[in-house]
Every structure is written in C-alpha cells, then in structure tokens.
DSSP file (Angstrom, degrees, kcal/mol; ACC not computed):
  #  RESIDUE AA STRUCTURE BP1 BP2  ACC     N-H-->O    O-->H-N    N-H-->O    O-->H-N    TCO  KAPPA ALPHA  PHI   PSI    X-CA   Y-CA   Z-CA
    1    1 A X              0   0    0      0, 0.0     2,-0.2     0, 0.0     5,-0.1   0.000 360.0 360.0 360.0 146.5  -15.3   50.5  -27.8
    2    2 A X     >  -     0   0    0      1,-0.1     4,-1.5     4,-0.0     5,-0.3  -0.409 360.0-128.3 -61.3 133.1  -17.3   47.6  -26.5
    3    3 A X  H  > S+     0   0    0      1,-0.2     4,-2.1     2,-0.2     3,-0.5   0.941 117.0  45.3 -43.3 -39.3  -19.6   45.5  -28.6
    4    4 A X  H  > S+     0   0    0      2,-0.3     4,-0.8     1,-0.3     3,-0.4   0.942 116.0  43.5 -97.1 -50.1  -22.2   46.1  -26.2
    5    5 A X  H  4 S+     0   0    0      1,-0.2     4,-0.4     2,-0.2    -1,-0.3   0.517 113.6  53.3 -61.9  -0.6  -21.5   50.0  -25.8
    6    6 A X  H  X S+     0   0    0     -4,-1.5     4,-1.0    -3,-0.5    -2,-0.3   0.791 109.0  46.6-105.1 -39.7  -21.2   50.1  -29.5
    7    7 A X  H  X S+     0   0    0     -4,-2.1     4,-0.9    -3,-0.4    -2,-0.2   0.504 116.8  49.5 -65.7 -15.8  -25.0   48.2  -29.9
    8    8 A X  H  < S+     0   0    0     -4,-0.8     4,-0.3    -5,-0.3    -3,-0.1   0.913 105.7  52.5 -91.7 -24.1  -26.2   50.8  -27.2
    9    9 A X  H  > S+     0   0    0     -4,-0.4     4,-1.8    -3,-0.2    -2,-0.2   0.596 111.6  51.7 -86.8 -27.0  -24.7   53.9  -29.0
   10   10 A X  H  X S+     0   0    0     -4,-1.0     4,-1.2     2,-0.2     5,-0.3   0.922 106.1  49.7 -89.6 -25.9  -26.7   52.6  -32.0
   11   11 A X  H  < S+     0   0    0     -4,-0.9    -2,-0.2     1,-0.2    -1,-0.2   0.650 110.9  52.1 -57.1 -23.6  -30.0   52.3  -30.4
   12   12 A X  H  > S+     0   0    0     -4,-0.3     4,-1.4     2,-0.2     3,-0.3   0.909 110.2  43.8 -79.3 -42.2  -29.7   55.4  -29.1
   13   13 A X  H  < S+     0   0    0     -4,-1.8     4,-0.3     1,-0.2    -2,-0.2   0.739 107.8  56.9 -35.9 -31.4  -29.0   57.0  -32.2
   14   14 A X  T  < S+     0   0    0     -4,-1.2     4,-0.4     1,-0.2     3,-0.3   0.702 110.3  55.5 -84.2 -13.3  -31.7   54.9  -34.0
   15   15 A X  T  > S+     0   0    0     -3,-0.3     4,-0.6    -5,-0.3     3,-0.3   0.765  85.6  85.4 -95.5  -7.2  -34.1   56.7  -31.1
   16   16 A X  H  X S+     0   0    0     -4,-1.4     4,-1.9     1,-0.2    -1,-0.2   0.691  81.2  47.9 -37.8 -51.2  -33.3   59.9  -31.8
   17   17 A X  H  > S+     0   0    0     -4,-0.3     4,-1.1    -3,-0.3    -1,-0.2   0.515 112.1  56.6 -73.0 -25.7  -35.5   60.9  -34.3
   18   18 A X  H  4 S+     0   0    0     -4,-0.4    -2,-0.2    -3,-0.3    -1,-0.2   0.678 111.3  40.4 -59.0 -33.6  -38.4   59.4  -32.2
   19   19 A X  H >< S+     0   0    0     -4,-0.6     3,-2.7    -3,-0.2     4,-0.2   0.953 113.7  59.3 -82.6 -63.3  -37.7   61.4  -29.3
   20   20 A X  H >< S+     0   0    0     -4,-1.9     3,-1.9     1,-0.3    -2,-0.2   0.583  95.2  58.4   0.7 -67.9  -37.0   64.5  -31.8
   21   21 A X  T 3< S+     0   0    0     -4,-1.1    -1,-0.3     1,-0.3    -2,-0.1   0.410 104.4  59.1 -78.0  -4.1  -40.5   64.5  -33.4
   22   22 A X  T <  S+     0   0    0     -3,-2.7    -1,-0.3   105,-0.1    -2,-0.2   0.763  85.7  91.6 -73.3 -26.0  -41.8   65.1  -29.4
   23   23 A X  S <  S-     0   0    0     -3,-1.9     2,-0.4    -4,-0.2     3,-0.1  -0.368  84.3-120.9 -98.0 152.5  -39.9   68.0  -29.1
   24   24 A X        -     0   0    0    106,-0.2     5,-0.3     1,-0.1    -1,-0.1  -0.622  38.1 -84.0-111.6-175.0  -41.8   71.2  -30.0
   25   25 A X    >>  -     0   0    0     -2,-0.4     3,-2.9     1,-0.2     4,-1.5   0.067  43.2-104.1 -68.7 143.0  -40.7   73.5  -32.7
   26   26 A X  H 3> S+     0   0    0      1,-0.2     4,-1.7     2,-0.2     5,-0.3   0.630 110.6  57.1 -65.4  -2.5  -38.2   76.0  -32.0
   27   27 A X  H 3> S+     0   0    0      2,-0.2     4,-1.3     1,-0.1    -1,-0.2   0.932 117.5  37.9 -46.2 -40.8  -40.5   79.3  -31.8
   28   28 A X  H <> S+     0   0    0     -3,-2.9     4,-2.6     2,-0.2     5,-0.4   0.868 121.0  46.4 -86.9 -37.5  -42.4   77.8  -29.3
   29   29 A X  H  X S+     0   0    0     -4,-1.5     4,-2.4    -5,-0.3     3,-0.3   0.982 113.0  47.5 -52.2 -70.8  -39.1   76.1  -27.7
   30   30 A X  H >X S+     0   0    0     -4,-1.7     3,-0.6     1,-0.3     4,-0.5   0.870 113.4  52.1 -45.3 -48.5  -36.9   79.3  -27.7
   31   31 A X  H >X S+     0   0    0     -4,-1.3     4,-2.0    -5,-0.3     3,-1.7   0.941 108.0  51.7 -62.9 -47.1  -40.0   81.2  -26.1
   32   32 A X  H 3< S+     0   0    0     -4,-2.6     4,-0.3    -3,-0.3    -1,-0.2   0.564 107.6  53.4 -35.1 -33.1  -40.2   78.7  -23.5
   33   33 A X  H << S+     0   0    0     -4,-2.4    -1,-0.3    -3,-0.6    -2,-0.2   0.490 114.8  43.9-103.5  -5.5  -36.4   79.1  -22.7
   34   34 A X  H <X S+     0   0    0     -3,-1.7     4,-0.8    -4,-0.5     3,-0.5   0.688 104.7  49.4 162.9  99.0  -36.9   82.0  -22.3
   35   35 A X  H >X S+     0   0    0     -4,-2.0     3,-0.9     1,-0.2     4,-0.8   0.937 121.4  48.9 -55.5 -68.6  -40.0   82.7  -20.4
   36   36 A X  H 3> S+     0   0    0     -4,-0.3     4,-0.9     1,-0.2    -1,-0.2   0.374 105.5  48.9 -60.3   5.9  -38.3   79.9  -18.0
   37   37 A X  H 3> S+     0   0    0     -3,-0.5     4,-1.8     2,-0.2     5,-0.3   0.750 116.4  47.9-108.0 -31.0  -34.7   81.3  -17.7
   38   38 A X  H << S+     0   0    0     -3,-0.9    -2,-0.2    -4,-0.8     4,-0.2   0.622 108.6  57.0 -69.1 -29.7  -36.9   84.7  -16.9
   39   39 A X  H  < S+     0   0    0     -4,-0.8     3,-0.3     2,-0.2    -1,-0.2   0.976 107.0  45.7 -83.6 -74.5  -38.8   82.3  -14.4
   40   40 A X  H >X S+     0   0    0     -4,-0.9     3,-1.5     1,-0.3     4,-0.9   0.777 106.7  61.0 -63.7 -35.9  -35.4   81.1  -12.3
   41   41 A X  T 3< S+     0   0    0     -4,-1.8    -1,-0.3     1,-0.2    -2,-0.2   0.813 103.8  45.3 -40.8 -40.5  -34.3   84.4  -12.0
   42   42 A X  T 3> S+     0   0    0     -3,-0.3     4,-0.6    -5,-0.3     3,-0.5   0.628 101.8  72.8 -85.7 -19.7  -37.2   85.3  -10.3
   43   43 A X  H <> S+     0   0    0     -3,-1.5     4,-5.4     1,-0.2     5,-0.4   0.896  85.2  62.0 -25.7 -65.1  -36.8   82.2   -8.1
   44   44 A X  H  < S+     0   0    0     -4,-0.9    39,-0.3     2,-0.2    -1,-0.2   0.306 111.3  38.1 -71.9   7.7  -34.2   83.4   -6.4
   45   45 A X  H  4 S+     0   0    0     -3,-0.5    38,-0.1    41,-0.1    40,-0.1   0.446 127.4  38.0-116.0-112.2  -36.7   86.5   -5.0
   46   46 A X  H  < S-     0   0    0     -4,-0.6    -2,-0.2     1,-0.1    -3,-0.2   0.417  86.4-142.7  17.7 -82.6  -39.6   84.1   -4.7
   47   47 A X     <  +     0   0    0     -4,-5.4     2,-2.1    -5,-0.1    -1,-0.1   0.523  40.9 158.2  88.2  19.0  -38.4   80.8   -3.5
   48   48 A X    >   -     0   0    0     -5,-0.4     3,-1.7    -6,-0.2    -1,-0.1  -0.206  18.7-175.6 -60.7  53.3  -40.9   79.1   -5.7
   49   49 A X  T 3> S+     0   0    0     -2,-2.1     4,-0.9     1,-0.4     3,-0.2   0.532  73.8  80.3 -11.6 -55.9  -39.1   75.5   -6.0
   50   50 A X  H 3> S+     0   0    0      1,-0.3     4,-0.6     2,-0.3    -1,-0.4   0.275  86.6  57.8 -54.9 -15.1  -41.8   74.4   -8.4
   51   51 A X  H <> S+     0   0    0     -3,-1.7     4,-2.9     2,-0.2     5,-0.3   0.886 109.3  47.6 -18.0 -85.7  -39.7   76.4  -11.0
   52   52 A X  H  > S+     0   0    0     -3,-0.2     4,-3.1     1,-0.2    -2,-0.3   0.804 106.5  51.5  -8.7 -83.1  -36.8   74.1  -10.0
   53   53 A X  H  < S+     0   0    0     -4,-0.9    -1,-0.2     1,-0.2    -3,-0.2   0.740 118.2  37.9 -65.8 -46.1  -38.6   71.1  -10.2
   54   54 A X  H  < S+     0   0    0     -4,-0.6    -1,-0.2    -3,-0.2    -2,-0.2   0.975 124.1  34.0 -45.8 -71.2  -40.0   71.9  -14.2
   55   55 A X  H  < S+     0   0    0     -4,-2.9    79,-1.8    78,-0.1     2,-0.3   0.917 105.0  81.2 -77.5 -47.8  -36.8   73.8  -16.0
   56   56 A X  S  < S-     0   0    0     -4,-3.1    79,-0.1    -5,-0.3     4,-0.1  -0.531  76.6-136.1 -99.8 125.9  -33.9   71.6  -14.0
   57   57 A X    >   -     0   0    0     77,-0.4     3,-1.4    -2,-0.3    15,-0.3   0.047  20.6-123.1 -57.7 154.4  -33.1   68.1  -15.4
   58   58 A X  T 3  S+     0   0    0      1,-0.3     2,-1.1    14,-0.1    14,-0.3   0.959 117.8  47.5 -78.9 -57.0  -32.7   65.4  -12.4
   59   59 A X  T 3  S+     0   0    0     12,-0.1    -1,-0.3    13,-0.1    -2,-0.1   0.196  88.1 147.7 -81.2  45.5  -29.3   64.8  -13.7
   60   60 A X    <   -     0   0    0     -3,-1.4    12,-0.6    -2,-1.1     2,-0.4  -0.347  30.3-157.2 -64.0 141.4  -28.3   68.6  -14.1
   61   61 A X  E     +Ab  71 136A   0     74,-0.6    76,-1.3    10,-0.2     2,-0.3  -0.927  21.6 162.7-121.4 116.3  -24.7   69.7  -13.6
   62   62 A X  E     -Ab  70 137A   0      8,-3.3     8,-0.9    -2,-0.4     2,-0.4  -0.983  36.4-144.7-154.3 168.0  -23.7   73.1  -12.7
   63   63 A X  E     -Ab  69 138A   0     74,-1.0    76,-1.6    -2,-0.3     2,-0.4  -0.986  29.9-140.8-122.6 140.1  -21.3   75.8  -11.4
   64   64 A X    >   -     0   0    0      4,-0.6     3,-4.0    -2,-0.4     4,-0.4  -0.798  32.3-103.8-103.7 151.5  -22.6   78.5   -9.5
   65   65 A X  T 3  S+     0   0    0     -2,-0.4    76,-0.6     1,-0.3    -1,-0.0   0.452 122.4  58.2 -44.7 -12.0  -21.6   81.7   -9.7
   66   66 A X  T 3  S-     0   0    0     74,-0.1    -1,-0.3     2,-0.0     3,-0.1   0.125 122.6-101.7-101.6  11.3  -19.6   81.1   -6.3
   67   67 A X  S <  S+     0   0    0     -3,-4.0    -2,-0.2     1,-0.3    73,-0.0   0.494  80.8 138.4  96.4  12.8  -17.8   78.4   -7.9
   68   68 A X        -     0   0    0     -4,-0.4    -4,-0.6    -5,-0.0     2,-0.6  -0.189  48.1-135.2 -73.3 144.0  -19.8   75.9   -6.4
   69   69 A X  E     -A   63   0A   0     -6,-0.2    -6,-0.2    -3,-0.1     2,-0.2  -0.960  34.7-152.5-116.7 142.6  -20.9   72.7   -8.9
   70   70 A X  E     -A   62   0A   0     -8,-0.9    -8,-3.3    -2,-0.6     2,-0.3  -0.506  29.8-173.1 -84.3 176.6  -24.3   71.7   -8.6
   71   71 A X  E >   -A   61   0A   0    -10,-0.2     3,-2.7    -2,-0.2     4,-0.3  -0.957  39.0 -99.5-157.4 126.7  -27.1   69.4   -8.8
   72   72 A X  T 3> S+     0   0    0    -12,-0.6     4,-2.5     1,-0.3    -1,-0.1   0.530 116.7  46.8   8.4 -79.2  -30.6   69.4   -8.5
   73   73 A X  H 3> S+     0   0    0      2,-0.2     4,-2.0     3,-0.2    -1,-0.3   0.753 111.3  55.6 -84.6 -12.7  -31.4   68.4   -5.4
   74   74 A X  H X4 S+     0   0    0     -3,-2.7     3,-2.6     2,-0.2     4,-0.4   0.750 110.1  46.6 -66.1 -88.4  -28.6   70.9   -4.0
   75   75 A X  H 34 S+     0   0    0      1,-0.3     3,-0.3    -4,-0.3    -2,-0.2   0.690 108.1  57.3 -40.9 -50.7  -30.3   73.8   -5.7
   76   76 A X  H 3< S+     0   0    0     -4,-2.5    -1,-0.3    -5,-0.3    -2,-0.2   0.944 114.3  43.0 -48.2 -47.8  -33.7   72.2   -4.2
   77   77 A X  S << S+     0   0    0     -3,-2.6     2,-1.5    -4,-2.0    -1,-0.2   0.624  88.7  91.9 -41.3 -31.7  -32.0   72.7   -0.8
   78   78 A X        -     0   0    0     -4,-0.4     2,-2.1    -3,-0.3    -1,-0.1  -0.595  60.1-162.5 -94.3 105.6  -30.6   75.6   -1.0
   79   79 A X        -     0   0    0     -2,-1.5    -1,-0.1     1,-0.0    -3,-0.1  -0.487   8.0-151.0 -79.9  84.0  -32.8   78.3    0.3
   80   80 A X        -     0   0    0     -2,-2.1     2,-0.4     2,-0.0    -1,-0.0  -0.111  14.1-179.7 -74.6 160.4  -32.0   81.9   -0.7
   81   81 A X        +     0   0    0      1,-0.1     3,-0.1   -34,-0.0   -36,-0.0  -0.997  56.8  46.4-152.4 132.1  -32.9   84.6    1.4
   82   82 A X        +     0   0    0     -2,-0.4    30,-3.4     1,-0.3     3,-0.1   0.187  58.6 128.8 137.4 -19.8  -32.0   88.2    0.3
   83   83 A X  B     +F  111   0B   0    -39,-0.3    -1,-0.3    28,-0.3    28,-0.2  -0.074  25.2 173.3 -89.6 146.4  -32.8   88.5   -2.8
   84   84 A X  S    S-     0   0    0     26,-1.6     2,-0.3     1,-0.7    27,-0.2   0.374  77.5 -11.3-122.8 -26.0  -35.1   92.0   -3.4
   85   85 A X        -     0   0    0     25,-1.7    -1,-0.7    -3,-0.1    25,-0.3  -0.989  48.2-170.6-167.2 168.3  -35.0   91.4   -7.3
   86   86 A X        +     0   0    0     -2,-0.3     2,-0.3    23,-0.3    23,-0.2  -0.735  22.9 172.9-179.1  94.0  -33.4   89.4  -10.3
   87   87 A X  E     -C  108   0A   0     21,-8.5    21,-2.1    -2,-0.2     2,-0.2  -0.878  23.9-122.1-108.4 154.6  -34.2   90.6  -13.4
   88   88 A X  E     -C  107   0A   0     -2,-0.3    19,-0.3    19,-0.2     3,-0.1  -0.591  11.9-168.8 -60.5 159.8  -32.8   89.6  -17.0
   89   89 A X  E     -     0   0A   0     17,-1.8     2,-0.4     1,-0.7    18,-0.2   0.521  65.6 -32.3-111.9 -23.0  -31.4   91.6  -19.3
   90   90 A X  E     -C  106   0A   0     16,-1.0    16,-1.0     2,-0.0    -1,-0.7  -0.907  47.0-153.6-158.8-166.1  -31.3   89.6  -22.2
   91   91 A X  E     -C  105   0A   0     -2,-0.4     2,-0.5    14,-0.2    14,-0.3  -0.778  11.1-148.4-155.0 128.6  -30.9   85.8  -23.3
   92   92 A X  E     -C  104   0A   0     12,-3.1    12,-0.8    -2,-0.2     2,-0.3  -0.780  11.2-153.8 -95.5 134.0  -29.6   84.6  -26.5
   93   93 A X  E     +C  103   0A   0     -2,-0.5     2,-0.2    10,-0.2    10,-0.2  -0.715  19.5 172.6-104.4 139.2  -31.3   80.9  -27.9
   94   94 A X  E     -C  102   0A   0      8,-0.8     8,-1.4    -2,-0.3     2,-0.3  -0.728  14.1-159.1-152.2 127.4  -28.9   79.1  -30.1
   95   95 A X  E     -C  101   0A   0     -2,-0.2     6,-0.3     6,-0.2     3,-0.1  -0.713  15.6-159.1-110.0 165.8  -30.0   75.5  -31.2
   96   96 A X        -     0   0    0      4,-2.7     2,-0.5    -2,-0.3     3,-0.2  -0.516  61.3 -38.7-140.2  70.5  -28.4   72.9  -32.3
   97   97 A X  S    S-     0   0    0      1,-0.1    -2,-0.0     2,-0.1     0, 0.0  -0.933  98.9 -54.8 125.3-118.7  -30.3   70.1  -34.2
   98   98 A X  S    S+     0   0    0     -2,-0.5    -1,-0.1    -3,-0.1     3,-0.1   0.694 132.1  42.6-121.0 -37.1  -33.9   69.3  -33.0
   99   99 A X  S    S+     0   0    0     -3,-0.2    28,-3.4     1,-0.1     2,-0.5   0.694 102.4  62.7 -73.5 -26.5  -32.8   68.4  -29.0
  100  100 A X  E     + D   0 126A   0     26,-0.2    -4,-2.7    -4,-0.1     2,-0.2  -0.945  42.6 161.6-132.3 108.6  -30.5   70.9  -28.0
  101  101 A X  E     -CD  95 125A   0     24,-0.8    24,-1.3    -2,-0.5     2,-0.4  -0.741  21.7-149.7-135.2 159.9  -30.2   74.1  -27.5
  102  102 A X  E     -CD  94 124A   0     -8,-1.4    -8,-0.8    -2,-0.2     2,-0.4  -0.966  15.9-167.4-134.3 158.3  -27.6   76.5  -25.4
  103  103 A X  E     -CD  93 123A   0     20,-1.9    20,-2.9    -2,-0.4     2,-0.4  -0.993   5.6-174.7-146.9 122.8  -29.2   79.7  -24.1
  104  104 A X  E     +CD  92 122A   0    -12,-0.8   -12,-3.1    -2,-0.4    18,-0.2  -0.993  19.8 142.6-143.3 125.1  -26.5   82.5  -22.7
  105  105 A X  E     -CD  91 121A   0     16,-2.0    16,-1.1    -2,-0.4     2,-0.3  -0.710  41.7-115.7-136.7-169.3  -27.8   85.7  -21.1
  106  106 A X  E     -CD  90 120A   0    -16,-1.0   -17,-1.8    14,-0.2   -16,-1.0  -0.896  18.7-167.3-134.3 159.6  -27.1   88.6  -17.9
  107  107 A X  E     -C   88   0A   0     12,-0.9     2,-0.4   -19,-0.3   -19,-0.2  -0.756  11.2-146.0-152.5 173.2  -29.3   88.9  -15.3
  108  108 A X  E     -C   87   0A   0    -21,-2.1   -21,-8.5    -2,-0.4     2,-0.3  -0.960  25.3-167.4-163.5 129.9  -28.9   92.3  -12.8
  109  109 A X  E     -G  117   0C   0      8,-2.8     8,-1.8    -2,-0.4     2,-0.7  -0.970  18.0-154.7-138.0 127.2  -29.8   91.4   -9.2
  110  110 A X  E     -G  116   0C   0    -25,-0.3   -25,-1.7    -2,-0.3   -26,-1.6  -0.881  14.5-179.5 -89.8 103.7  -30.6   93.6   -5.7
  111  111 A X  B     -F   83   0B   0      4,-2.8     4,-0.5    -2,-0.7   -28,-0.3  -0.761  47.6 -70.3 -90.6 150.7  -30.0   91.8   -2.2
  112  112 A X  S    S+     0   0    0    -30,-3.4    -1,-0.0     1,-0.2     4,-0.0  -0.474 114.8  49.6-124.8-168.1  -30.8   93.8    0.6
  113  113 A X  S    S-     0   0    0     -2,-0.2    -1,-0.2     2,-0.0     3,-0.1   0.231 124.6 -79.2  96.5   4.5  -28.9   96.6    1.7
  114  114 A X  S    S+     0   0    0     -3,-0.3     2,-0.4     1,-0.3    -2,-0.1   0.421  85.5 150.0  72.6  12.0  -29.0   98.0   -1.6
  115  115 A X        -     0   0    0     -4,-0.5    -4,-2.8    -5,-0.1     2,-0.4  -0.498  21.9-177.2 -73.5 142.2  -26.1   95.6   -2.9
  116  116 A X  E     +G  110   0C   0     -2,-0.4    -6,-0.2    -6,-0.3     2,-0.1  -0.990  13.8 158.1-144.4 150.2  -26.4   94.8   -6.6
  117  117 A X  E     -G  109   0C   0     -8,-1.8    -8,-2.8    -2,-0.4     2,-0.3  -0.753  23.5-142.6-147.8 176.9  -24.5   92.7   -8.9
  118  118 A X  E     - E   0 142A   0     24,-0.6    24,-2.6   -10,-0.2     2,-0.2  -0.866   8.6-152.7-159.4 139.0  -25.2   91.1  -12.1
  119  119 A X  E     - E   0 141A   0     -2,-0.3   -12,-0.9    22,-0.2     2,-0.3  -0.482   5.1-151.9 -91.0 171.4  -24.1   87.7  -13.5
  120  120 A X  E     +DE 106 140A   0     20,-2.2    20,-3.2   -14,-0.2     2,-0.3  -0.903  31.7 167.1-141.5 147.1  -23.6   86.7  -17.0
  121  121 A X  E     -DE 105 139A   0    -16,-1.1   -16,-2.0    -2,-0.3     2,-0.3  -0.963  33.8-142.7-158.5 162.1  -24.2   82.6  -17.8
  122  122 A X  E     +DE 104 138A   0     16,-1.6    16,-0.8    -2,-0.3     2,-0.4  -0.997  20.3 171.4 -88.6 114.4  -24.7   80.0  -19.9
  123  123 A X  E     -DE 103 137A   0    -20,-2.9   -20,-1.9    -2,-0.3     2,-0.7  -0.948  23.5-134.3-142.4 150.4  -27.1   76.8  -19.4
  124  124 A X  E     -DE 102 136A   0     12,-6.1    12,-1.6    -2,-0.4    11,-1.6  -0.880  10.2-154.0-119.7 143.7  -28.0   74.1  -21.9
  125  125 A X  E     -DE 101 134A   0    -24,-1.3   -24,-0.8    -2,-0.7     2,-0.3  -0.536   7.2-169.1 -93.3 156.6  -31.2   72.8  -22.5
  126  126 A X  E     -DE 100 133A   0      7,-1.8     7,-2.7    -2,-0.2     2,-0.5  -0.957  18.9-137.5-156.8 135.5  -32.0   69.2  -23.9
  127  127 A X  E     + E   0 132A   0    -28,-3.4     2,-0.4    -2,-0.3     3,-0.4  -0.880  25.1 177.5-110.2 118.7  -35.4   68.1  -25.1
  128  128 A X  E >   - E   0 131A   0      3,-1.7     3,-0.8    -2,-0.5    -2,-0.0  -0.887  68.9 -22.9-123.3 123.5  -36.2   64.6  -23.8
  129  129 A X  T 3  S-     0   0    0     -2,-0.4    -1,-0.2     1,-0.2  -109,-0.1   0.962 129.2 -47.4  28.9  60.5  -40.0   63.1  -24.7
  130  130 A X  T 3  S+     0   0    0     -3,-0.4     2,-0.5     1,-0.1    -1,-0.2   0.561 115.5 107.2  97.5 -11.6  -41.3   66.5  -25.1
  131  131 A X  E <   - E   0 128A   0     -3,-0.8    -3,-1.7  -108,-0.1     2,-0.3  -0.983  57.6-146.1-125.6 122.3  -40.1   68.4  -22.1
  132  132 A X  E     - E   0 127A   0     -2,-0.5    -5,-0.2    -5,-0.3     2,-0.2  -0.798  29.6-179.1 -95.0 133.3  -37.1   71.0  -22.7
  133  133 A X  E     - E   0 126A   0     -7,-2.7    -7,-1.8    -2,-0.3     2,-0.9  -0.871  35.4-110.4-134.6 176.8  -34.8   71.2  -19.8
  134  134 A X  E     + E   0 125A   0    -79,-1.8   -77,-0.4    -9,-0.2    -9,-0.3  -0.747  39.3 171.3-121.1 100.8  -31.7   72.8  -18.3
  135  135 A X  E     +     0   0A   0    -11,-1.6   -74,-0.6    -2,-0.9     2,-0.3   0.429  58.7   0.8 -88.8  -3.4  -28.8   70.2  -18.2
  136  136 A X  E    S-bE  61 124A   0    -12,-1.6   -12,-6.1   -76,-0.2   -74,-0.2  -0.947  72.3-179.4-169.0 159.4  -25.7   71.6  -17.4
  137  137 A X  E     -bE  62 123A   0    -76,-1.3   -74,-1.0    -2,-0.3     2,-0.5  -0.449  21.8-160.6 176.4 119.4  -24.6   75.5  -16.5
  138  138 A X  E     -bE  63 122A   0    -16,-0.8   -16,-1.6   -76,-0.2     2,-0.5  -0.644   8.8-169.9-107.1 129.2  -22.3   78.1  -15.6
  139  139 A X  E     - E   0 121A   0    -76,-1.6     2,-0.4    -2,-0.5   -72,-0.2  -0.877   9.7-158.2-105.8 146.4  -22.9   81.4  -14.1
  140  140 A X  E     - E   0 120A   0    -20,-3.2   -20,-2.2    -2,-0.5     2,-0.6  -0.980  18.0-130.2-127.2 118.2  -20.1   84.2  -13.7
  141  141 A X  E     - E   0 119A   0    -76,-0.6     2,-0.3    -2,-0.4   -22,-0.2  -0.537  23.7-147.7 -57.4 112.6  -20.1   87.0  -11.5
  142  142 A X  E     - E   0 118A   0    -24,-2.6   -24,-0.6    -2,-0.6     2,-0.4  -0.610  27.0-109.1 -82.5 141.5  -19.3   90.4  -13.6
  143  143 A X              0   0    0     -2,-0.3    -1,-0.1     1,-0.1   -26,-0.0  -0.534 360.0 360.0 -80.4 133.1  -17.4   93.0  -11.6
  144  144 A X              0   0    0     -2,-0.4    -1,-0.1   -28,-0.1    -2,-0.0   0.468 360.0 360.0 -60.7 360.0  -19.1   96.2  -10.4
C-alpha cells in the first residue's frame, strides 16, 4: 500500500465514528429499511422516481433480476410499465456495526395478463451523514 493510500485509509477510519454518531439508531433505521424496501416495491406499480432518488445511493451497484447490473441513473431511466402490483412478503434487517446494514427479503409481483412471479433479493444499505441508503443489490427470479 501507498503512503498516501495508507494516510487516506486512516482518515477515513479516524471519520468513522463522526459520521456514525449521525446515523440513527437501529429501531428507527431497520423501520426505515423497511418502510423503504416496501416503498421500491411499490415503485415499480407507481413509477414514483422520487423513491429512487431517496433510498438509492448515487454510486449504487446492482443486478437485476434479469441479470442486468445497474446504476442509478439506469434505474432512473428505466420506465416500467406493467406492473398491476408488487407486494413484500417479508424482509429480514441484519446490521453490521453502526453504518451498515444488509436487508434480504421476497416480494410477489402481478403484471398484466395475470402473470405473476416473485423475486427473492438482497440489497445493502450504508448510512452516510445521517441518510441510510441502498448501495449495492441483487434480485433473483424464483421459479413458478
């Protein structure tokens, strides 16, 4: 490692606990995660972007359940049309220190034409100055 990536790695470290003390405490986080994973599900019948723009980190990373990887502004693009419903069925919270959390749930969804399907995923959350977001995430299609 570099001097200069090894002085950067410690400044971030030393800012951790600064950021940390933003973040708020995980009752209120985990409800928040998700009320909001409950929120993007409901996008994809909606087409309320303003969802997007809140829950998804500007540098978010993802695979879509068509095997696609995403990114923000693709997901901001991408205009679904079909959708009749998108419900959850559960979501599991699991954190890991004060920033970070991984949130894995199933969702059951109607397009129409009466097809339904349901996905099962994972997405991780990071809380940065105060705002919990969803920074990387894979959905998988389950077979009917």
């Amino acid at each position: 490692m570099k001097m200069t990536q090894l002085v950067a790695a410690l400044a971030l470290l030393q800012a951790l606990p600064a950021v940390a003390a933003d973040c708020p405490g995980r009752q209120a986080a985990e409800k928040y995660i998700k009320d909001s994973e409950a929120r993007w599900a409901e996008q994809s019948v909606t087409n309320d972007m303003s969802v997007i723009r809140e829950i998804i980190a500007d540098d978010y990373i993802g695979v879509s359940s068509a095997s696609a990887v995403m990114t923000k502004d693709l997901i901001l693009k991408d205009i679904s049309t079909g959708f009749v419903s998108n419900k959850i069925d559960y979501v599991d919270v699991h954190f890991f220190g004060d920033q970070l959390a991984v949130a894995q749930g199933k969702e059951n969804w109607e397009m129409t034409g009466n097809k339904l399907g349901s996905y099962i995923w994972t997405d991780t959350w990071m809380c940065r100055k105060g705002r919990w977001q969803i920074i990387a995430s894979q959905d998988t299609p389950l077979p009917r």
